[in-house]
C-alpha positions in Angstrom: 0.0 0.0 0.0 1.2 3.5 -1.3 -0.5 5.6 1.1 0.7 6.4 4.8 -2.9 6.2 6.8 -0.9 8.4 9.7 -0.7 11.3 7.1 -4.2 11.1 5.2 -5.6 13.6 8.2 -4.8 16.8 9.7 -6.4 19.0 12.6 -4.8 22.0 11.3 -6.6 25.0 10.0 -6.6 27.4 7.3 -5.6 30.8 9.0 -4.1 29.1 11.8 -0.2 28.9 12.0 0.1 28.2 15.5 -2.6 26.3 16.7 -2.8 26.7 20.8 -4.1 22.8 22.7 -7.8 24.1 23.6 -9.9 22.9 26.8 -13.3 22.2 24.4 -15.1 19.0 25.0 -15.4 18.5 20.9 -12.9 17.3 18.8 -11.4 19.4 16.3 -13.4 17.7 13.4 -16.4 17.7 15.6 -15.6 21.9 15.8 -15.4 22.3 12.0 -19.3 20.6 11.9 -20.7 23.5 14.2 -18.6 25.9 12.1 -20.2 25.3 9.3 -24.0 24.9 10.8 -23.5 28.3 12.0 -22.3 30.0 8.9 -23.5 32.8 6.5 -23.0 30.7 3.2 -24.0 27.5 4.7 -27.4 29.6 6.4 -27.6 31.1 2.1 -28.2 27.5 0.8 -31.8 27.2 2.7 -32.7 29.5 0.0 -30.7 28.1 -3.2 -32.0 25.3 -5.9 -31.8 21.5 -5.2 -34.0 20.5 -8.5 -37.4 22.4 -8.0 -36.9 25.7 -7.0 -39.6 28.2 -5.2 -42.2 25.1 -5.4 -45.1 27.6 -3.5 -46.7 25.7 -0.5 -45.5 22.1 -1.0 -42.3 21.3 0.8 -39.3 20.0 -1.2 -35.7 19.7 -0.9 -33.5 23.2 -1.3 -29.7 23.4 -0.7 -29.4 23.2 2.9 -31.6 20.6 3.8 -30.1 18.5 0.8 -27.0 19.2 2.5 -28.2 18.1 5.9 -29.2 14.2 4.4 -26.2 14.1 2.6 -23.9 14.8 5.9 -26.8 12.4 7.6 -25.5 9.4 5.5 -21.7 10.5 5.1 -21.6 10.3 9.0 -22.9 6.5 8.5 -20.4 6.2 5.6 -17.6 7.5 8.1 -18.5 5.3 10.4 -18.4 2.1 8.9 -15.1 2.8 6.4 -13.5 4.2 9.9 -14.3 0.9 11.8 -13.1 -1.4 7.9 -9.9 0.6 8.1 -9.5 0.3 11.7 -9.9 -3.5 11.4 -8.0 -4.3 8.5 -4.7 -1.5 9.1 -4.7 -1.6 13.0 -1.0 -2.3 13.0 -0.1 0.6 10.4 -1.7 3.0 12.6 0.1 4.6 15.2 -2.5 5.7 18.6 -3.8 8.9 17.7 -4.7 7.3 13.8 -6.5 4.4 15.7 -8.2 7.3 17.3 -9.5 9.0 14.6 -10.6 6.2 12.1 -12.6 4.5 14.9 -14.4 8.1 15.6 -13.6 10.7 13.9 -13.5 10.1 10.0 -17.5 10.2 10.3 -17.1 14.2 11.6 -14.9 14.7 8.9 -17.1 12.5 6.4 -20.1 14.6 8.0 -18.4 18.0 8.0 -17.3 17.6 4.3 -21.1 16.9 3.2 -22.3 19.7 5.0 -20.8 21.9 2.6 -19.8 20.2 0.0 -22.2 22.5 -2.2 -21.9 25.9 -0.3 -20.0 26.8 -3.7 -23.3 26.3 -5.8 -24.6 29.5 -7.0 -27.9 30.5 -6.9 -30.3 28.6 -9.5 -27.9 25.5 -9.6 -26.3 24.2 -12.3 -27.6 26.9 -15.2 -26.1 29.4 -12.3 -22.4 28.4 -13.2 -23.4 28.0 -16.9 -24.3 31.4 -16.8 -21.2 32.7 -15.3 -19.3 30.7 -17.4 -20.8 31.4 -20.4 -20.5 35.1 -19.8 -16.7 35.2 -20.0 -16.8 32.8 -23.1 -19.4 35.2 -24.6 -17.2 38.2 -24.2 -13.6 37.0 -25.2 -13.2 39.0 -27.7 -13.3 42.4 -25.3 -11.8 40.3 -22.2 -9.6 37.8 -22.8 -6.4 40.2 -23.0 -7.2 41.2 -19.0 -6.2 38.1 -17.8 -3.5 35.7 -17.6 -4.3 32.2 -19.6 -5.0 30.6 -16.3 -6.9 33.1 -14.7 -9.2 33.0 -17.9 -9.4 29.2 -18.0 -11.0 30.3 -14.3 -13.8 32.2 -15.3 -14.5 30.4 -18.6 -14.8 27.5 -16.6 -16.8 28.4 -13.9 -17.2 25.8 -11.2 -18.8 25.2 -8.2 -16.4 22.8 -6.9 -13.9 25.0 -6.8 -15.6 28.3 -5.5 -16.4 26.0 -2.3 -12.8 26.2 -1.6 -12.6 29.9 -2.0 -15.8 30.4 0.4 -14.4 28.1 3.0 -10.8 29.5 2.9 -10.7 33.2 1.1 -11.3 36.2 3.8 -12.7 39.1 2.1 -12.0 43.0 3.0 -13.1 43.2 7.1 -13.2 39.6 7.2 -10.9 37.0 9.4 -8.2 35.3 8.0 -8.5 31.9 6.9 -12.5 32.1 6.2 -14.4 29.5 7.9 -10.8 28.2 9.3 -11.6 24.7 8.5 -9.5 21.6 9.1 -7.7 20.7 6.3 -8.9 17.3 6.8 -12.8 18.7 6.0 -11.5 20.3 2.9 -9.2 17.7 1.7 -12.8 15.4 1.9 -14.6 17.9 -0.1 -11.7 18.2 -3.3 -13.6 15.8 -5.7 -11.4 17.5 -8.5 -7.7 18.4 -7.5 -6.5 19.9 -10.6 -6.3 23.6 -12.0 -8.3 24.9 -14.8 -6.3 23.9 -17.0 -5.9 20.6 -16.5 -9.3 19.8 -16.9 -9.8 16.3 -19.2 -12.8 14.7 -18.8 -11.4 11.4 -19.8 -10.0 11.1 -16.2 -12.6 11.0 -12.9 -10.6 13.6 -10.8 -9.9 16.3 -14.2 -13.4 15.9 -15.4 -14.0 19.8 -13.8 -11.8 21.6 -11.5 -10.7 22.3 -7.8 -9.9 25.6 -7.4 -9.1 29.1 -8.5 -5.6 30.6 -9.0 -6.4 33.0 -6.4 -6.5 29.6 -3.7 -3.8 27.4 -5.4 -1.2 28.3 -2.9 -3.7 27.1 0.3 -4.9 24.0 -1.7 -1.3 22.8 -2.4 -0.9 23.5 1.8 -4.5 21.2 2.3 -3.0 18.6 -0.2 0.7 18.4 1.1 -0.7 18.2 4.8 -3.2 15.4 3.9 -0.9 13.3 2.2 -2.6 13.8 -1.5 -0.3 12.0 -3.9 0.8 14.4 -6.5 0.4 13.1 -10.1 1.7 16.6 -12.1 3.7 19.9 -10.8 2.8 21.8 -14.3 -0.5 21.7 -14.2 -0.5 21.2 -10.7 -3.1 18.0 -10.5 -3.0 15.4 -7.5 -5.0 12.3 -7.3 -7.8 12.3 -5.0 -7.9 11.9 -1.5 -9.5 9.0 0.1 -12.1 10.4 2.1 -13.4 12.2 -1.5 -15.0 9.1 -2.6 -17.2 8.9 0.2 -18.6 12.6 0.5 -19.2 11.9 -3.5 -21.3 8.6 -2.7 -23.2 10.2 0.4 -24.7 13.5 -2.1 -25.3 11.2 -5.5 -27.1 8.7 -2.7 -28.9 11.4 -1.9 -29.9 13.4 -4.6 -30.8 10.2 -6.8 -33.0 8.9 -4.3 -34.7 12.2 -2.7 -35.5 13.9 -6.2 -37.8 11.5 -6.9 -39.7 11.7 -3.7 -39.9 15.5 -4.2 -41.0 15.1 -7.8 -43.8 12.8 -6.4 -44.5 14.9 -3.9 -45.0 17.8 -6.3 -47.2 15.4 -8.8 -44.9 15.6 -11.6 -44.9 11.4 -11.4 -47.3 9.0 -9.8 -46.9 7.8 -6.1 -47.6 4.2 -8.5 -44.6 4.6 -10.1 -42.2 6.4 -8.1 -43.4 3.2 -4.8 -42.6 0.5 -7.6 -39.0 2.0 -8.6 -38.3 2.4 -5.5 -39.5 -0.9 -4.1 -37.6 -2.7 -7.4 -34.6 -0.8 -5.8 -34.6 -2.1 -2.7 -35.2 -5.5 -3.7 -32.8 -5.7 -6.1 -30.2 -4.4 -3.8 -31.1 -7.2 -1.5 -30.2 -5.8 1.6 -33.9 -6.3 3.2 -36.2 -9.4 3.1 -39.1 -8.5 0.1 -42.0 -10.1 1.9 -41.2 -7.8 5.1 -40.7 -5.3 3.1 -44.7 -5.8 1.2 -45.8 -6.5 4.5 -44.9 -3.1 6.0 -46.0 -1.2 2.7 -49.5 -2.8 3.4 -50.1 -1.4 6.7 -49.0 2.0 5.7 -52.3 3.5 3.6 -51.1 7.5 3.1 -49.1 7.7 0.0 -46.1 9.8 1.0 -45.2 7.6 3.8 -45.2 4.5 1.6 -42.9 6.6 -0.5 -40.7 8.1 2.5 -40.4 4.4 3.8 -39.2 2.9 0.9 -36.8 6.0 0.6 -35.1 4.8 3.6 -34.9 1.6 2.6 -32.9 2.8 -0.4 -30.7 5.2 1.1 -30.1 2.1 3.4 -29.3 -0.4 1.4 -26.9 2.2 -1.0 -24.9 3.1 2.1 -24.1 -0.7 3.2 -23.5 -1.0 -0.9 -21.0 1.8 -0.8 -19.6 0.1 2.1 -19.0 -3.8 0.2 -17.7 -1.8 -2.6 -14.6 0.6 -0.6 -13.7 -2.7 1.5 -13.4 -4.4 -1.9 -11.3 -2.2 -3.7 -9.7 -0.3 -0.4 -6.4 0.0 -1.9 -7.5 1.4 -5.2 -9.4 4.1 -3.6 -6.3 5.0 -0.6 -3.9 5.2 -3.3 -6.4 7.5 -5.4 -6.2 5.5 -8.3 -10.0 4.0 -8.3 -10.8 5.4 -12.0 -15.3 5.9 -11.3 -17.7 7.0 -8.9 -19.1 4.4 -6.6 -22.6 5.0 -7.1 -21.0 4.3 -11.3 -20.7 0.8 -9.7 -23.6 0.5 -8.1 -25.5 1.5 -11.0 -23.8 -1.0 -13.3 -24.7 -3.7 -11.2 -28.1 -3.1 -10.8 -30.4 -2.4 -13.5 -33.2 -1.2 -11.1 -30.7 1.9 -9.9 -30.3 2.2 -13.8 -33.7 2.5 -14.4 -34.5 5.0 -11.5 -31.7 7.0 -13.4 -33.3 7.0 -17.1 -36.8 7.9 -15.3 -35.4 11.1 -13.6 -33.7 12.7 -16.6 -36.7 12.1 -18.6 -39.7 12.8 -16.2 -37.7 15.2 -13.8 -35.1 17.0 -14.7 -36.4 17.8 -18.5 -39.7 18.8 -16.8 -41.1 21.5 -18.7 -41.3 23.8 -15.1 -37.8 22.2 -13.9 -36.6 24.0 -17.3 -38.6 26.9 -17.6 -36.4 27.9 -14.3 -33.6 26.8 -15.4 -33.5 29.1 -18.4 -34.8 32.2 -15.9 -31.9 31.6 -13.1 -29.5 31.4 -16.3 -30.9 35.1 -17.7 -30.5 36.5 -14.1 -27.4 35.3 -12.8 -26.2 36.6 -16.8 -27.5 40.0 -16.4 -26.5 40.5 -13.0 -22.4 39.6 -14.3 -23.1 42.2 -17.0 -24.1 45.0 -14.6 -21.2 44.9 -12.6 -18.4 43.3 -14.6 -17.7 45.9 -17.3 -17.8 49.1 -15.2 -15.4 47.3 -12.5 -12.1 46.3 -15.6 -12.8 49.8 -16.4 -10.1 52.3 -14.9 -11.6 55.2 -12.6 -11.2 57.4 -14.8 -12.6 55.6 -18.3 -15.7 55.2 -15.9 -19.3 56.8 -16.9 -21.8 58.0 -14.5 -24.0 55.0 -15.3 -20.7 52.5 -14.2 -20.2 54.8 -11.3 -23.8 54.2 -10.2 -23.9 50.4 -11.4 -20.5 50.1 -8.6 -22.5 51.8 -5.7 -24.3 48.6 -5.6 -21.8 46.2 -5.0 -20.8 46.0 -1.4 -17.5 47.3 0.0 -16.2 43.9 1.1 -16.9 43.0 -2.7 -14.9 45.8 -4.8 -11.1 45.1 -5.1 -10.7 48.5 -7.4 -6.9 48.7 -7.4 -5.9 44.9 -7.3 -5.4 43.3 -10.6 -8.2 42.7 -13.4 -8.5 39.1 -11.8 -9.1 40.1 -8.2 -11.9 42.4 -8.9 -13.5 39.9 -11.2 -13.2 37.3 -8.2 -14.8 40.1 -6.0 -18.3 40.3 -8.0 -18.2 36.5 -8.7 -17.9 35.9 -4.8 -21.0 38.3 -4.4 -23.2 37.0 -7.2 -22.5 33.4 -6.8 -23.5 33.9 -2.9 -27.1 35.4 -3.7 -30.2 33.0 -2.7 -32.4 32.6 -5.7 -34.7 35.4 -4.0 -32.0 37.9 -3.5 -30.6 37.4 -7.0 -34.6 37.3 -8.5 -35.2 40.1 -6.7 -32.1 42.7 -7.8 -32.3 41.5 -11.2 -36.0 42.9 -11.9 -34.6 46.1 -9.8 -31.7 46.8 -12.1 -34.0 46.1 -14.9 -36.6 48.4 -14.2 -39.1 45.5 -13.9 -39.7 46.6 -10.4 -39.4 50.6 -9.1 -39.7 51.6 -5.8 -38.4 52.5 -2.2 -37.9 49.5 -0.1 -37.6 49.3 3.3 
């Protein structure tokens, strides 16, 4: 085995050089979990897209409480892997490792799901597209600004990798360090540890990116204190840590599963269906016994607890899945050289996860409403780039009255005027990408002249 289990974990934080022995009760990867609970971007997410945003009076799934469930299993993930590695490496690890993989990799595994999408702009996916798309559309009057790597940033846009800047950047007035996170927490969360520029989606851990220029310095400190292997210096790209693959497992668990109880819960699909694909699952899976599992279903007569049951069930059964899978391939995935996802696996194995799969992306996520949104949140998060962006590469003094006025808007923390072309386009992306859908809805029909008025 490659890969020193002593040096896969660090309590160390960002912002921290000299860390002082402290009398609280809670471990240090315990301390990161509350950190985050009680944060501004993780607070933001209640209010961003899961699938169906701003559903009216019928409750589904947004950011936060997605991010809740997927910490809820990663701590069960954590767990188990922690007790496999305990067992099998006992005599590699020295006290303090036999320590933490017994109870602490599931605050870590926790921790890491807790924010793993505090990143995410508002409106999801079609949020990054949009930023993205607006440095691609504008090359021709941008490009020159930037340095080839900083542009491979913003054309490129990428949740992933804005989580690392939330958690560890400090804007103007703000502590050092952000969120002053173990490195273990962030090493957990680093699904793609490569620059822009080494994206290549031929490879599982180049498919997107990890992190800007602007953070490259502190990820190379997370990776070299977690014991990431390095696999290139130029592009800087390192294989994934260990601990990614299960923070991965615990969200696509999740969001497989969960979306299409919300989508039943909305009506888009029948409680018929989505109780049979579901039931087919867990079956299939053959973690439970199928005539306890009928026999439960008929003494439960409302509809969305049949449903909520069998999503249990699932969740279930995936998590003790996940775990057969990491104890079979453990060395594969501690070296970082495991080359798919492990729900992938799952899903190759069993044609009923398959065929959950093919029904969401028809019947869900190409519903007409889910797109309708879709195409808004990309038009807003667009407009909003294009009412700050140009009047902030301008120089003072090139600057009309209508730039002047668009600048009054962004906050202080937010304007870098003065640092380079890169840093002030950083500034506005770290303001727009942290708007709730509301806020963002909201200032775009205000800038727009949709809506006119004083507010209070």
């Amino acid at each position: 085995m490659k890969t020193d289990l002593n040096k896969l974990y660090s309590s160390n934080r960002t912002g921290v050089n000299n860390p002082k022995l402290s009398n609280d009760p809670r471990t240090d990867f315990q301390r990161d979990f509350d950190r985050i609970i009680f944060s501004s971007p993780f607070r933001r997410l209640q209010n961003k897209t899961q699938v169906f945003p701003l559903p009216g009076s019928v409750f589904v799934h947004n950011r936060l409480t997605h991010s809740l469930e997927v910490s809820s299993v990663g701590r069960s993930l954590g767990s188990l892997i922690g007790q496999t590695i305990y067992e099998k490496f006992e005599g590699d690890l020295n006290p303090e490792s036999q320590e933490f993989y017994k109870y602490n990799l599931s605050n870590v595994i926790a921790a890491a799901c807790l924010c793993h999408d505090i990143g995410n702009p508002a409106f999801g996916h079609s949020g990054e597209d949009a930023i993205a798309s607006f440095f691609v559309k504008n090359e021709a009057i941008l490009k020159n600004e930037f340095t080839t790597t900083e542009w491979s940033d913003l054309i490129n846009f990428e949740g992933n990798a804005n989580a690392i800047r939330v958690l560890t950047h400090n804007p103007k007035g703000k502590s050092e360090g952000g969120l002053m996170l173990t490195y273990s927490t962030l090493a957990a969360i680093a699904k793609y540890p490569c620059e822009s520029v080494a994206k290549n989606k031929n490879f599982i851990h180049r498919k997107k990116f990890g992190f800007f220029q602007s953070e490259k310095p502190t990820f190379v400190d997370i990776a070299n204190r977690t014991g990431m292997i390095v696999e290139s210096n130029n592009p800087t790209v390192y294989r994934r840590h260990p601990f990614v693959w299960l923070v991965e497992v615990a969200d696509d668990i999740c969001y497989n599963i969960v979306d299409l109880e919300d989508a039943h819960r909305l009506g888009i699909i029948e409680s018929s269906e989505c109780i049979e694909l579901l039931r087919a699952l867990v079956s299939g899976l053959g973690y439970d016994d199928k005539k306890k599992i009928d026999y439960r279903l008929d003494q439960i007569y409302d509809k969305n607890d049949r449903v909520s049951y069998l999503r249990a069930k699932a969740i279930n059964a995936l998590t003790l899945k996940t775990k057969e899978i990491f104890e079979r391939s453990i060395e594969s995935f501690l070296d970082g050289t495991f080359e798919t996802t492990i729900f992938s696996v799952i899903k190759d194995t069993s044609k009923e996860l398959a065929q959950i799969m093919e029904f969401s992306y028809e019947y869900i996520y190409n519903n007409r409403h889910v797109v309708e949104i879709e195409n808004a949140g990309y038009n807003v998060m667009y407009e909003l780039l294009n009412h700050f962006i140009p009047p902030i590469l301008k120089s003072k003094e090139n600057r009309s009255q209508a730039d002047k006025k668009a600048l009054r808007l962004l906050p202080p923390e937010f304007n870098y005027d003065g640092g380079s072309a890169y840093q002030r386009v950083l500034g506005v992306l770290d303001y727009v990408s942290g708007m709730t859908d509301n806020y963002a809805t909201d200032f775009y029909r205000r800038i727009k002249g949709i809506e006119i008025g004083m507010r209070s």
